[in-house]
KOLMILUM-682913 format. One record per atom (N, C-alpha, C, O): atom name; residue in three letters; residue number from 1; x, y, z. Coordinates in pm, whole numbers, plus 50000, padded with zeros to 5 digits. Layout:
<recs>
  atome  residu  num     c1     c2     c3
     CA     Ala  NUM      X      Y      Z
...
</recs>
This chain:
<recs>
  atome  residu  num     c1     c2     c3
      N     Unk    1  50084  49881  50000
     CA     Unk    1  50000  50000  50000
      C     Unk    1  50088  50125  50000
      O     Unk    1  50187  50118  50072
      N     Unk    2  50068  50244  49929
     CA     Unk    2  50102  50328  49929
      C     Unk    2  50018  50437  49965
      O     Unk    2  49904  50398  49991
      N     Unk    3  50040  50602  49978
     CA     Unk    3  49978  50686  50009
      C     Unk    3  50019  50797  49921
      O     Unk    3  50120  50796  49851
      N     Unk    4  49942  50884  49929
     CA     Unk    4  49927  51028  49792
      C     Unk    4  50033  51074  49832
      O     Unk    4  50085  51116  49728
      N     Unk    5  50096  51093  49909
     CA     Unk    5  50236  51125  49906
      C     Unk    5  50353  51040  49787
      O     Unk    5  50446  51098  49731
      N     Unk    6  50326  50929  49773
     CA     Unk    6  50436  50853  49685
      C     Unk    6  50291  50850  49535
      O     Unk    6  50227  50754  49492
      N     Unk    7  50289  50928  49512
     CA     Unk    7  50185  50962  49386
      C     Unk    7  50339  51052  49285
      O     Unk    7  50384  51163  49315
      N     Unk    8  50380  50981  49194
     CA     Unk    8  50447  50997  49069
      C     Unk    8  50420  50975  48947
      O     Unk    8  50358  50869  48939
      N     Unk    9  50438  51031  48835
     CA     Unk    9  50432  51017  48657
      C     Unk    9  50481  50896  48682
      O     Unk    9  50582  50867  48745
      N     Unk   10  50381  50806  48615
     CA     Unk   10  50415  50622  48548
      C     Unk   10  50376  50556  48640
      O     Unk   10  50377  50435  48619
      N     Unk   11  50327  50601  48770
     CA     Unk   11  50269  50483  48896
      C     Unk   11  50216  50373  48845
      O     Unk   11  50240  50396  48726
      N     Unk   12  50180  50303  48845
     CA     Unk   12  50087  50175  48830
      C     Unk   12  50040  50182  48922
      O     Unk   12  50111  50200  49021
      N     Unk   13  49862  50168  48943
     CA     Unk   13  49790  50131  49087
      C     Unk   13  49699  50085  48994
      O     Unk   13  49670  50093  48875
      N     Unk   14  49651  50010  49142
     CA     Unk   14  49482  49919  49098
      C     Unk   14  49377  50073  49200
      O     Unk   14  49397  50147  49296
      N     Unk   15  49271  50048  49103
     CA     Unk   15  49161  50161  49117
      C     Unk   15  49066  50097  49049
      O     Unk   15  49077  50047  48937
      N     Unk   16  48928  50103  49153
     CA     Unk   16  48800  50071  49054
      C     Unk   16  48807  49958  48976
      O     Unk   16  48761  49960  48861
      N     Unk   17  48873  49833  49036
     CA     Unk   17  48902  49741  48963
      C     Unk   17  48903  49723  48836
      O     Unk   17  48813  49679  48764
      N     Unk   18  49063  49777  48794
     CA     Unk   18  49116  49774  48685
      C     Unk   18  49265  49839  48736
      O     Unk   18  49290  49873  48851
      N     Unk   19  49356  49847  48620
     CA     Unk   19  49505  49916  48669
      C     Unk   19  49540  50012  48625
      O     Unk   19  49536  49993  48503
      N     Unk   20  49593  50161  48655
     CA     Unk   20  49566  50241  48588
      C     Unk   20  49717  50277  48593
      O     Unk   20  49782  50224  48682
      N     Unk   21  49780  50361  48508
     CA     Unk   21  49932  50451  48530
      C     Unk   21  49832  50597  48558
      O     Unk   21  49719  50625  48517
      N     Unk   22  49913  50659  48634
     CA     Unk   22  49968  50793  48657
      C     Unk   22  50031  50844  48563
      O     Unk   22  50145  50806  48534
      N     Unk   23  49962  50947  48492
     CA     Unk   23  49997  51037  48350
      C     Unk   23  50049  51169  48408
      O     Unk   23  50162  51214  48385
      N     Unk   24  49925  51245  48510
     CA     Unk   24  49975  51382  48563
      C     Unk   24  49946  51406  48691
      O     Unk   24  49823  51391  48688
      N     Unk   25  49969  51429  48786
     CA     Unk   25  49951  51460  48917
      C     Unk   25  49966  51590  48962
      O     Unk   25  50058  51660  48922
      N     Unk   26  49875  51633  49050
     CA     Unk   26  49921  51807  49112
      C     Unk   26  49862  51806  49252
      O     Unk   26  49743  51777  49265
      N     Unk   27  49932  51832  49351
     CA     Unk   27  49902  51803  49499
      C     Unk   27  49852  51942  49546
      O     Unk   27  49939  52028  49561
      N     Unk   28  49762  51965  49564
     CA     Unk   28  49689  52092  49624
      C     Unk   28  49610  52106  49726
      O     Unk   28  49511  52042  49762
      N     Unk   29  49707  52267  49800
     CA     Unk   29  49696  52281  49949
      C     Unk   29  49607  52385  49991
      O     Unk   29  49657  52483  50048
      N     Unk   30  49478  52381  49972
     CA     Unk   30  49415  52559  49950
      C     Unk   30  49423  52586  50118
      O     Unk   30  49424  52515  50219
      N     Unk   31  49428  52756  50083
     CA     Unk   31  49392  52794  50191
      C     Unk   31  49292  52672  50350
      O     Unk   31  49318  52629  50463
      N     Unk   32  49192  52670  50259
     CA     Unk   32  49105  52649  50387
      C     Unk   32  49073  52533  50335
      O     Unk   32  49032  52548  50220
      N     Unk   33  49073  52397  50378
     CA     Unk   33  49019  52275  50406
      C     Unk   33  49147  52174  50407
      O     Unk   33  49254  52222  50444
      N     Unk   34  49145  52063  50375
     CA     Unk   34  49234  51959  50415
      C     Unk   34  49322  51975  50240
      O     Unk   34  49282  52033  50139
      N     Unk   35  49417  51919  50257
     CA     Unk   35  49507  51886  50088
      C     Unk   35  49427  51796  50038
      O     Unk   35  49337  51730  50091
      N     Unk   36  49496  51801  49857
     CA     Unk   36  49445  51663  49800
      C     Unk   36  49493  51668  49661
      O     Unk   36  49544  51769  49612
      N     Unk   37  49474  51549  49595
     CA     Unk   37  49579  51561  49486
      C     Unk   37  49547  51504  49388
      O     Unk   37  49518  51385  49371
      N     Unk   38  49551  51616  49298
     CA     Unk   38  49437  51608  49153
      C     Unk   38  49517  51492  49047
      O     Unk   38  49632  51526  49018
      N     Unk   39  49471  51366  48990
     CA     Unk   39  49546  51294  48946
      C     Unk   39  49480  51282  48796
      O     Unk   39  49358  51274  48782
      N     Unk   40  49580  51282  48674
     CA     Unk   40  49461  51222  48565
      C     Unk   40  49522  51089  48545
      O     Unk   40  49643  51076  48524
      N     Unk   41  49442  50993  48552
     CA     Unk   41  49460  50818  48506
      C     Unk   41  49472  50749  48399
      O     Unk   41  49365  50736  48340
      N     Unk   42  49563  50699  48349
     CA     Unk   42  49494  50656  48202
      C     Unk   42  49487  50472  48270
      O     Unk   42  49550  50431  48367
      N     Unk   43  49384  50386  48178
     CA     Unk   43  49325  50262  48201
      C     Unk   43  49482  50198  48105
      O     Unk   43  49531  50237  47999
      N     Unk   44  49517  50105  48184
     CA     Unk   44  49614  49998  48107
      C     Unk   44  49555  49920  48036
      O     Unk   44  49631  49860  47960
      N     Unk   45  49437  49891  48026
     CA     Unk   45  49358  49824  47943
      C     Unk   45  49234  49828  47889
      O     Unk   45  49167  49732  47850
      N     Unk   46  49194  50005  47889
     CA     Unk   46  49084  50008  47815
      C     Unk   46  49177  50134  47732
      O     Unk   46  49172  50148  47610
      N     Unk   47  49232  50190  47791
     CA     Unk   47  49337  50308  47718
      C     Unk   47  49246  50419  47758
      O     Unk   47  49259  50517  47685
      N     Unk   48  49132  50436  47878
     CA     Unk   48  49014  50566  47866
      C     Unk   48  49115  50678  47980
      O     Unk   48  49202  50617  48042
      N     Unk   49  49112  50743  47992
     CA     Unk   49  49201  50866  48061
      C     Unk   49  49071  50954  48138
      O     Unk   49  49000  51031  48073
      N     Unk   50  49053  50928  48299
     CA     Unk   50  48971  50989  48343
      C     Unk   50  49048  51043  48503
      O     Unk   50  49115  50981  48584
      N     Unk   51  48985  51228  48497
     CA     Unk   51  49061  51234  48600
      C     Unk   51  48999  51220  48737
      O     Unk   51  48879  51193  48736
      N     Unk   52  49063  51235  48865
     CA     Unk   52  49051  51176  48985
      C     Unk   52  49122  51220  49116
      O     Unk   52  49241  51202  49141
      N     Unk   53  49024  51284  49202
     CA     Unk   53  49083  51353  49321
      C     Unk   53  49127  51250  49433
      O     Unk   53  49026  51183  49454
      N     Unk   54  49204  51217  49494
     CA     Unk   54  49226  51167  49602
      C     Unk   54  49279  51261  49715
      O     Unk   54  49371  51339  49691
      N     Unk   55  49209  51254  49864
     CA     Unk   55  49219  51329  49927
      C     Unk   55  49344  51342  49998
      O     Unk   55  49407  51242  49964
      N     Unk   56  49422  51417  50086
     CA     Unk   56  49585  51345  50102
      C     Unk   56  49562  51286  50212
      O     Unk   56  49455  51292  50273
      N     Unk   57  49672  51218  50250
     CA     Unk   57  49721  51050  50312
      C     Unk   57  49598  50936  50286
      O     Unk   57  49571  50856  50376
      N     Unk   58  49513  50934  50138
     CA     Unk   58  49461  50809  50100
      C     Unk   58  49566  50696  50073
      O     Unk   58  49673  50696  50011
      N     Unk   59  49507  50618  50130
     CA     Unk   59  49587  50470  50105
      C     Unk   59  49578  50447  49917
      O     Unk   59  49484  50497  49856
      N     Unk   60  49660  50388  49864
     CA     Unk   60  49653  50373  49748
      C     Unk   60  49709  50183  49714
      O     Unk   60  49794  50123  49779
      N     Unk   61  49658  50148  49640
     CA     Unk   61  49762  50001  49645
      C     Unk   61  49812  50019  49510
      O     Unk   61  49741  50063  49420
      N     Unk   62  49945  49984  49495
     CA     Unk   62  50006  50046  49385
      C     Unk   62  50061  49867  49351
      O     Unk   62  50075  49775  49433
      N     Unk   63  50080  49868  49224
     CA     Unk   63  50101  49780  49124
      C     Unk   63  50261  49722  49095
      O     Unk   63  50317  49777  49000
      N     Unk   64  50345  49611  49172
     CA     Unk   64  50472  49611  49133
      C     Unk   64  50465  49574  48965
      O     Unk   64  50405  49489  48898
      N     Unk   65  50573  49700  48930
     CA     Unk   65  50655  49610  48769
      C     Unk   65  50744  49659  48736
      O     Unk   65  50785  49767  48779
      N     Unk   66  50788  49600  48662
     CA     Unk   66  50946  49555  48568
      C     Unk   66  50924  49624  48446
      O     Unk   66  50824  49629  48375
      N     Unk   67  51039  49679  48435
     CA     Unk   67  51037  49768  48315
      C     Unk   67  51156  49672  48218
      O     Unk   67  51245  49609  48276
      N     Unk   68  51146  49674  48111
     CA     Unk   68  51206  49579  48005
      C     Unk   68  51249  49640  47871
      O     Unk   68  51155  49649  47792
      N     Unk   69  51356  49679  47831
     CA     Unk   69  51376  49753  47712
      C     Unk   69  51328  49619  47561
      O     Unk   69  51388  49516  47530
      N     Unk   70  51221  49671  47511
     CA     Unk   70  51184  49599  47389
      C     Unk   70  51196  49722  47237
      O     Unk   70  51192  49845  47234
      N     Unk   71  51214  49605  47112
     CA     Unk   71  51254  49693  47018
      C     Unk   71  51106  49651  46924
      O     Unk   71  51049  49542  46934
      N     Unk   72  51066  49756  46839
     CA     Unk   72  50945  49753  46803
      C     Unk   72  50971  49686  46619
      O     Unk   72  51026  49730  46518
      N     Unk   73  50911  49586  46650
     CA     Unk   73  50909  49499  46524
      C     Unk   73  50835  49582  46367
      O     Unk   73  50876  49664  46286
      N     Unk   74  50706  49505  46387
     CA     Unk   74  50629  49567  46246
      C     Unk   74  50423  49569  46318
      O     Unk   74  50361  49503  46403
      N     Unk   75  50400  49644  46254
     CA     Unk   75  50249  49646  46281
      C     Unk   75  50194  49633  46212
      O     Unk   75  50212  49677  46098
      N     Unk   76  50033  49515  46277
     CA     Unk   76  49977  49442  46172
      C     Unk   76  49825  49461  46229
      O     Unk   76  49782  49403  46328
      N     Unk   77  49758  49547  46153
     CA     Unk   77  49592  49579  46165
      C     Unk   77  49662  49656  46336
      O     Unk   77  49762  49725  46358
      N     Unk   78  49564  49606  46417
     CA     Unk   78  49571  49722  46588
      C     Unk   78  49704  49638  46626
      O     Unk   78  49774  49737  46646
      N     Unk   79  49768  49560  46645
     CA     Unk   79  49869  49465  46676
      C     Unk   79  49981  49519  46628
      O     Unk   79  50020  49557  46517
      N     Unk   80  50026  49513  46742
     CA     Unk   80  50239  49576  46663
      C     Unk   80  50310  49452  46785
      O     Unk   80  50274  49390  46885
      N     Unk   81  50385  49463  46732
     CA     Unk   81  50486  49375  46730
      C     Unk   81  50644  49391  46820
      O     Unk   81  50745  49437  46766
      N     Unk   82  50638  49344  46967
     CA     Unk   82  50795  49392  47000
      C     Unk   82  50828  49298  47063
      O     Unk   82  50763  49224  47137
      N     Unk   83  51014  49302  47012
     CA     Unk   83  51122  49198  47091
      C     Unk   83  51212  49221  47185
      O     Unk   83  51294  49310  47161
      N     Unk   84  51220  49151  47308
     CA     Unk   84  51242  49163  47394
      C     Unk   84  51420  49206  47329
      O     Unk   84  51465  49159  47224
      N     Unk   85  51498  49303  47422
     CA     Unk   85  51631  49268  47340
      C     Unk   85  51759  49214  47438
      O     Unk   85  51880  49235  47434
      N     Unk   86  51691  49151  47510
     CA     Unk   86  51772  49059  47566
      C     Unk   86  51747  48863  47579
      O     Unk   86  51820  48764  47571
      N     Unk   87  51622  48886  47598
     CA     Unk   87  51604  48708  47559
      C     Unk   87  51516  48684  47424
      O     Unk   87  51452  48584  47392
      N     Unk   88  51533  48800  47360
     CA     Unk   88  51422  48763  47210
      C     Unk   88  51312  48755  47188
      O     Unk   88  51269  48798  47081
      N     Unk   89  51216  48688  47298
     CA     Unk   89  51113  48676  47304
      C     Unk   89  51047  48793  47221
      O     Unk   89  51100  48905  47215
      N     Unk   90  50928  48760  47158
     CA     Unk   90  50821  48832  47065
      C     Unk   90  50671  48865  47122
      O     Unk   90  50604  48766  47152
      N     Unk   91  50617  48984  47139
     CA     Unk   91  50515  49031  47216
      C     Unk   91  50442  49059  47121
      O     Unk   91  50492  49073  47009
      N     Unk   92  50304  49073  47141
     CA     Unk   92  50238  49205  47043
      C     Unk   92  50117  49252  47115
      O     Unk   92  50020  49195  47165
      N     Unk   93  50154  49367  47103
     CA     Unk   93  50025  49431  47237
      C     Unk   93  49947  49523  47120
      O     Unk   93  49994  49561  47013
      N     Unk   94  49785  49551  47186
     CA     Unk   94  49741  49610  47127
      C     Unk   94  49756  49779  47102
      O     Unk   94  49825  49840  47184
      N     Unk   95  49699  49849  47002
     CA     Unk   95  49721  49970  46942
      C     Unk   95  49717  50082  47070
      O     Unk   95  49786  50183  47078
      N     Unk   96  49610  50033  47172
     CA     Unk   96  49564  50088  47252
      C     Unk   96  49627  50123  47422
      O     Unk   96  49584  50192  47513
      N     Unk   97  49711  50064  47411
     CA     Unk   97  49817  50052  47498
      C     Unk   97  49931  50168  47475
      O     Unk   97  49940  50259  47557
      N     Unk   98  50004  50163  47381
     CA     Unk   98  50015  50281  47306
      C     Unk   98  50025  50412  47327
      O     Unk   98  49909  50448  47312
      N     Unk   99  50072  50482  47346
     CA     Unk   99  50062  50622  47388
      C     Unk   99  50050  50695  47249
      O     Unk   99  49961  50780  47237
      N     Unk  100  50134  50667  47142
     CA     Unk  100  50199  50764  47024
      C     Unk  100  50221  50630  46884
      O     Unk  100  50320  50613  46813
      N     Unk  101  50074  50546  46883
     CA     Unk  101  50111  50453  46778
      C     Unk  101  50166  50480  46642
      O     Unk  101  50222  50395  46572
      N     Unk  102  50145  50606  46611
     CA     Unk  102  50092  50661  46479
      C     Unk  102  50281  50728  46460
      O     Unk  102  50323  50738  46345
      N     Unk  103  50358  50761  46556
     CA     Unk  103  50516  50787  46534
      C     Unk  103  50592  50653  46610
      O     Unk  103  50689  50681  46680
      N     Unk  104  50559  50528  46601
     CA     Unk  104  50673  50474  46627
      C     Unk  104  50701  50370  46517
      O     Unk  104  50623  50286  46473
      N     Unk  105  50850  50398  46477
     CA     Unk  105  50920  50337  46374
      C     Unk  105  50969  50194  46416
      O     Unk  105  50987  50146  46528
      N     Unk  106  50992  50129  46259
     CA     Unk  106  51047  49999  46320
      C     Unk  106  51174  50032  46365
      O     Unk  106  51225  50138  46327
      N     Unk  107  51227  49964  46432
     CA     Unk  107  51343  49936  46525
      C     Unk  107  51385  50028  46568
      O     Unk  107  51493  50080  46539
      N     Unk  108  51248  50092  46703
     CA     Unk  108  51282  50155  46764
      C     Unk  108  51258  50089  46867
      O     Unk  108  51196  49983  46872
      N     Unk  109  51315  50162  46977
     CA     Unk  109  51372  50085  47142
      C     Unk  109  51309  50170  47195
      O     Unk  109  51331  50289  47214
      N     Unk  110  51182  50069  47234
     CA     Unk  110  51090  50124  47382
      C     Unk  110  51100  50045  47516
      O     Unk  110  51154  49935  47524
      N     Unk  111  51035  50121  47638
     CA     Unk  111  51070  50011  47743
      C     Unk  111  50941  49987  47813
      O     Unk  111  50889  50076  47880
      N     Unk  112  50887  49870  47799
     CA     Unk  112  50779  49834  47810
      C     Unk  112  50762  49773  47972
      O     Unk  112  50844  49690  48011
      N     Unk  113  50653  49818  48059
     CA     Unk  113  50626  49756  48187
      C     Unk  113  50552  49658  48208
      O     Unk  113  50445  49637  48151
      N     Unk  114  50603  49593  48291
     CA     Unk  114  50516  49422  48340
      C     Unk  114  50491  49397  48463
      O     Unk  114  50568  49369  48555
      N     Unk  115  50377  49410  48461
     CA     Unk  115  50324  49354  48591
      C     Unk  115  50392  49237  48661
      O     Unk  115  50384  49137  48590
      N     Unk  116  50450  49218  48762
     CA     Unk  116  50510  49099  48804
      C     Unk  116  50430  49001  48867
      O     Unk  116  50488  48901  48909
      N     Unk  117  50292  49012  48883
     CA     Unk  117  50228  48918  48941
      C     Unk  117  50189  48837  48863
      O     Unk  117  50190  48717  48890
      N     Unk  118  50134  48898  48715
     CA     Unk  118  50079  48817  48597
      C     Unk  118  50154  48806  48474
      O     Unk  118  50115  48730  48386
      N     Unk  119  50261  48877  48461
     CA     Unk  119  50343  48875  48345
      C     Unk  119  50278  48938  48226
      O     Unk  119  50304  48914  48108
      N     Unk  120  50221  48992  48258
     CA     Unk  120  50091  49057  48136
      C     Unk  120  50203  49208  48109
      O     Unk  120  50253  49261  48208
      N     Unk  121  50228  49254  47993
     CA     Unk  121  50254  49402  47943
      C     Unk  121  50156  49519  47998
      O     Unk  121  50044  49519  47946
      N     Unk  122  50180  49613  48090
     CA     Unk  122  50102  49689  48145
      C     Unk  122  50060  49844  48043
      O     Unk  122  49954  49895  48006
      N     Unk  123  50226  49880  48025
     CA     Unk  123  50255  50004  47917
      C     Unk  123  50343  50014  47868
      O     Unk  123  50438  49971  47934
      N     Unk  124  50384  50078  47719
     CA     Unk  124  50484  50104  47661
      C     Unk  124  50505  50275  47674
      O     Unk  124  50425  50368  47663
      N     Unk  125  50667  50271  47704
     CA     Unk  125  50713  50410  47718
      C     Unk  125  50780  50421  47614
      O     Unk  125  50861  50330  47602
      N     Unk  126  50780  50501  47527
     CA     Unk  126  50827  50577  47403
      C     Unk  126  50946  50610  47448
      O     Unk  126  50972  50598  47568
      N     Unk  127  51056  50668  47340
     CA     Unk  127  51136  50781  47398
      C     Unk  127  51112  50920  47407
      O     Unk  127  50992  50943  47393
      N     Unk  128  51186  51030  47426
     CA     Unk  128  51054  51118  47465
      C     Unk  128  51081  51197  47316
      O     Unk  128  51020  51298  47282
      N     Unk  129  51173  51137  47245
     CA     Unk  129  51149  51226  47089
      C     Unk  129  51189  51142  46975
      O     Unk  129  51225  51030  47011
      N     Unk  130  51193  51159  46865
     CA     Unk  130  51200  51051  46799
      C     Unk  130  51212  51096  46606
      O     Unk  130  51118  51117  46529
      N     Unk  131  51325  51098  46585
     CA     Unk  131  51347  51155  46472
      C     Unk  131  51326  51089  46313
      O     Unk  131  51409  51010  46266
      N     Unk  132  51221  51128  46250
     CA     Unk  132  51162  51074  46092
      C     Unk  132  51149  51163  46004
      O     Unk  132  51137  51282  46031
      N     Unk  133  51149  51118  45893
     CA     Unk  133  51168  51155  45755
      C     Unk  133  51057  51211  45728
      O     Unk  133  50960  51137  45742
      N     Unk  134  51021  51375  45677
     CA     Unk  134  50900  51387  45597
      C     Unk  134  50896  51318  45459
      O     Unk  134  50990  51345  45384
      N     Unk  135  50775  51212  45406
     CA     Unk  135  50754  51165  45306
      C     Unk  135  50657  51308  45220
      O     Unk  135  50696  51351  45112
      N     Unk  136  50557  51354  45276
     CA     Unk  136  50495  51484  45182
      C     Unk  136  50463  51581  45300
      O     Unk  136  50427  51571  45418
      N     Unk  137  50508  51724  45168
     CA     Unk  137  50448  51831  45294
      C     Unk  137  50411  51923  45156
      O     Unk  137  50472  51905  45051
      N     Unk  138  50306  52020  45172
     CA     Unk  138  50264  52094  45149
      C     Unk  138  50323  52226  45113
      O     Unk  138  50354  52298  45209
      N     Unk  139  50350  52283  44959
     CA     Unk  139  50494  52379  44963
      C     Unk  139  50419  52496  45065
      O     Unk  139  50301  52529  45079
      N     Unk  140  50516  52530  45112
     CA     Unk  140  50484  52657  45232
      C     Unk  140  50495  52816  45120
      O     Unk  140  50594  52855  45058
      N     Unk  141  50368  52874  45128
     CA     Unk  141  50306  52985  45080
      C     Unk  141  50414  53128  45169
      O     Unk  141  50369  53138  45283
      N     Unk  142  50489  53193  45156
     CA     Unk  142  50573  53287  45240
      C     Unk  142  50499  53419  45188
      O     Unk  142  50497  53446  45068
      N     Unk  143  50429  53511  45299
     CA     Unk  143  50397  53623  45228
      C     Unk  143  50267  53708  45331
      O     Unk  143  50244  53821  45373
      N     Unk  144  50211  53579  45336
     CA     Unk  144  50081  53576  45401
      C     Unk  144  50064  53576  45514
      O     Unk  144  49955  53621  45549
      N     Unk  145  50168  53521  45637
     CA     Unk  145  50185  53494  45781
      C     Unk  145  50191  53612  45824
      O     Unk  145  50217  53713  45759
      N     Unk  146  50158  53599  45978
     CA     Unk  146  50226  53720  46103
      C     Unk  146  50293  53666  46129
      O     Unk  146  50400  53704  46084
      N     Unk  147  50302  53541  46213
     CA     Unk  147  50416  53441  46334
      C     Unk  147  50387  53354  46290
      O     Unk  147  50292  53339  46213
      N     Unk  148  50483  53252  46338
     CA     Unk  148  50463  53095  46383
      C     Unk  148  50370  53016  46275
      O     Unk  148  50329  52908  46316
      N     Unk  149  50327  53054  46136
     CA     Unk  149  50317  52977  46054
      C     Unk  149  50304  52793  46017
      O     Unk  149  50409  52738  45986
      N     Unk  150  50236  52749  46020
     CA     Unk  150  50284  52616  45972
      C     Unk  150  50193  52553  45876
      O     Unk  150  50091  52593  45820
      N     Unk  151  50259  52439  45871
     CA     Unk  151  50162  52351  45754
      C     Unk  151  50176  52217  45802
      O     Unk  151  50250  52191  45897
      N     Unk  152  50105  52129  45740
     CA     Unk  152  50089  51977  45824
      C     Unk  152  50138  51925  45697
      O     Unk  152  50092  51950  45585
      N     Unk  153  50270  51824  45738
     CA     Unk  153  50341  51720  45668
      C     Unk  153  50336  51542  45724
      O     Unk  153  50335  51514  45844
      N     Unk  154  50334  51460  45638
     CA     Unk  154  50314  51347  45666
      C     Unk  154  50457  51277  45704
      O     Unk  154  50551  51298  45627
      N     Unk  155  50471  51220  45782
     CA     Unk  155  50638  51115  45867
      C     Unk  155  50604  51006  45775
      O     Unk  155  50495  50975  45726
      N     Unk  156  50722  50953  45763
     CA     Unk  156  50729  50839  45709
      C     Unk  156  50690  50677  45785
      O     Unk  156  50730  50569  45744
      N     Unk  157  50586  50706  45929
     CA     Unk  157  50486  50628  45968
      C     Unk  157  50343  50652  45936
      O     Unk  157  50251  50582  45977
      N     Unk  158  50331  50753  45863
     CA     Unk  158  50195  50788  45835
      C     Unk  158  50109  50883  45901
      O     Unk  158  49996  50908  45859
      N     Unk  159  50166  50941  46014
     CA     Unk  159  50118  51034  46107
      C     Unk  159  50152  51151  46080
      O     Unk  159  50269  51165  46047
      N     Unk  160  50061  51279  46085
     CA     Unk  160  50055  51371  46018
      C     Unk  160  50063  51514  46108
      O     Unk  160  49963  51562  46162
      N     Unk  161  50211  51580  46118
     CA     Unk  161  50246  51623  46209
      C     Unk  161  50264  51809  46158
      O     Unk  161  50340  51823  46062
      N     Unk  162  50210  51925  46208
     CA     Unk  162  50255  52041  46204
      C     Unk  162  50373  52105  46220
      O     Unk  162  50424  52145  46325
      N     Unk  163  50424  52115  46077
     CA     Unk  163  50559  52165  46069
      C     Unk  163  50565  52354  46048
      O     Unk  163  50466  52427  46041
      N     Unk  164  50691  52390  46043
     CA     Unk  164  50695  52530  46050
      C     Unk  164  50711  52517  45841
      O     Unk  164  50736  52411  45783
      N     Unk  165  50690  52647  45774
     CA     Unk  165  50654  52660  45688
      C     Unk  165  50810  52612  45577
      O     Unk  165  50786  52549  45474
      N     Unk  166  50958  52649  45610
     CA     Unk  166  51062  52572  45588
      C     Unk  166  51057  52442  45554
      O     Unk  166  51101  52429  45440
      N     Unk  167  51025  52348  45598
     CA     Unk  167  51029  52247  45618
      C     Unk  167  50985  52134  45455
      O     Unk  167  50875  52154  45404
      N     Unk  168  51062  52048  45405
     CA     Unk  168  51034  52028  45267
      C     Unk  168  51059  51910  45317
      O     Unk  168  51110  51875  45423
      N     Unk  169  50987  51814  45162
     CA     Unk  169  50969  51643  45125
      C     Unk  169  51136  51594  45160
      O     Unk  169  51227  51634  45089
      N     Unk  170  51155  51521  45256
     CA     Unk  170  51271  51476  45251
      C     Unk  170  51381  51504  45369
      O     Unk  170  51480  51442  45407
      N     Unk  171  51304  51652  45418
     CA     Unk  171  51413  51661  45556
      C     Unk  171  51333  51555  45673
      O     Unk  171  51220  51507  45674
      N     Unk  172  51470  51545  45786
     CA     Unk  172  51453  51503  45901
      C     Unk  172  51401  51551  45985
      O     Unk  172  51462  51658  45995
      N     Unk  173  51320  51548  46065
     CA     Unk  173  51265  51633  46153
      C     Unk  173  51196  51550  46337
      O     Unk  173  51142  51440  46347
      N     Unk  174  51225  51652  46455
     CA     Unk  174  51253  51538  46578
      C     Unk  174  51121  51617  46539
      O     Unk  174  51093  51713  46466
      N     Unk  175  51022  51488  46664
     CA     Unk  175  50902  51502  46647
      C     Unk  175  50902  51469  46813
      O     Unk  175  50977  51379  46848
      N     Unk  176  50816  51540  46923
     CA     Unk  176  50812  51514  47059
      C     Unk  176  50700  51349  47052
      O     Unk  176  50647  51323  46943
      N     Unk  177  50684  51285  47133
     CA     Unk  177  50635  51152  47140
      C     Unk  177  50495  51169  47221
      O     Unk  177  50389  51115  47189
      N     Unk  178  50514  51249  47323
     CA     Unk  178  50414  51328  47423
      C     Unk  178  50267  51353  47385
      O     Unk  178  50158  51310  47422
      N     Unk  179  50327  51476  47260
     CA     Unk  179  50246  51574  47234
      C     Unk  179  50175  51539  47076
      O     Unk  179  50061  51557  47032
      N     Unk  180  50318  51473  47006
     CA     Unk  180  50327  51467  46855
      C     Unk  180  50337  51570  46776
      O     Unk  180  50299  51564  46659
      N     Unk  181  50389  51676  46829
     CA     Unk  181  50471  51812  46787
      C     Unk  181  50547  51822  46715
      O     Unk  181  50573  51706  46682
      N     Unk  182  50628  51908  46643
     CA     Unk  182  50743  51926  46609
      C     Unk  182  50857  51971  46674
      O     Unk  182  50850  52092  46697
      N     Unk  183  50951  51922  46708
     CA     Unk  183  51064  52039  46803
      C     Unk  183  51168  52065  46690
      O     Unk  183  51200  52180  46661
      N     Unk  184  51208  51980  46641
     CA     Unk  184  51374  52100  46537
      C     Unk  184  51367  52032  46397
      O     Unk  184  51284  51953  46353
      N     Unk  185  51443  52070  46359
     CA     Unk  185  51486  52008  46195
      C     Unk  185  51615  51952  46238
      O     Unk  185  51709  52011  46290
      N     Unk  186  51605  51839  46210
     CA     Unk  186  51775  51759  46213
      C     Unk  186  51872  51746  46102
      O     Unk  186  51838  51682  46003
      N     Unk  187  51977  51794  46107
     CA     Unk  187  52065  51790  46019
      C     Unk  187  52154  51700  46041
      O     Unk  187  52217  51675  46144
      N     Unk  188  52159  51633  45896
     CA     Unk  188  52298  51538  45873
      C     Unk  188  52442  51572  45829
      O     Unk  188  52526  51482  45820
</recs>
């Protein structure tokens, strides 16, 4: 058992029978009444994200697991595909599990958590950026803007990301995993 005090980004707890991670947490002390600490949840296995006050020093029962660096194979219909990269073993969890299905490339290295009681895959953690190829973007119109301009270009996973108006068929570009943003243009 734990208590809202040990409330961190990536917790695993059981709630409302089911298991949820800890996405965002904010512990708040108002003036006048007792603390408590605003949590948003996402479901390890429905993928629904609902948020949730717990009042402070609630008991919490929190979820042991193992975190496991796996490398991401190929994806097939909601099913993708990852190998363990130390004993090989082959997983495939659903789409929904997922944080950022739509930017992760093959053979990329995520680190996926496991419940240790059931051996079941709980969540996959991305890295927190992740650098791909624009396949098409839209020529950028210069003339017409005030600021911050952009246009939406397609990655070479198919996910369709807002770039700044620069940005052409063929450059590299880091993309945040989080948000699915753009942060820089990468040069080779």
């Amino acid at each position: 058992m734990a208590s809202t005090s040990d409330i961190r980004n990536g917790l695993c707890i059981k709630f409302n029978h089911d298991i949820y991670k800890i996405i965002e947490f904010l512990h708040v002390k108002p003036g006048k009444g007792p603390a408590f600490v605003r949590t948003k949840l996402k479901s390890l296995t429905t993928g629904k994200v609902l948020d949730n006050t717990f009042s402070a020093g609630h008991k919490i029962e929190d979820v042991r697991v193992e975190t496991h660096t796996y490398q991401f194979l190929y994806a097939e219909g909601d099913e993708f595909h990852f190998m363990n990269a130390e004993t090989f073993e082959q997983i495939s969890l659903n789409k929904n599990i997922l944080d950022a299905p739509g930017l992760l490339k093959e053979g990329t290295n995520v680190m996926v958590q496991v419940n240790t009681e059931t051996d079941l895959p709980l969540s996959v953690d991305m890295p927190a950026s992740i650098i791909l190829e624009v396949t098409y973007a839209e020529p950028g119109v210069k003339g017409n803007t005030a600021t911050n301009a952009t246009k939406s270009a397609t990655v070479e996973t198919g996910a369709t990301v807002n770039v700044p108006l620069f940005i052409n068929e063929g450059d590299k570009i880091k993309v945040d995993t989080a948000s699915g943003s753009y942060m820089e243009r990468v040069k080779e």
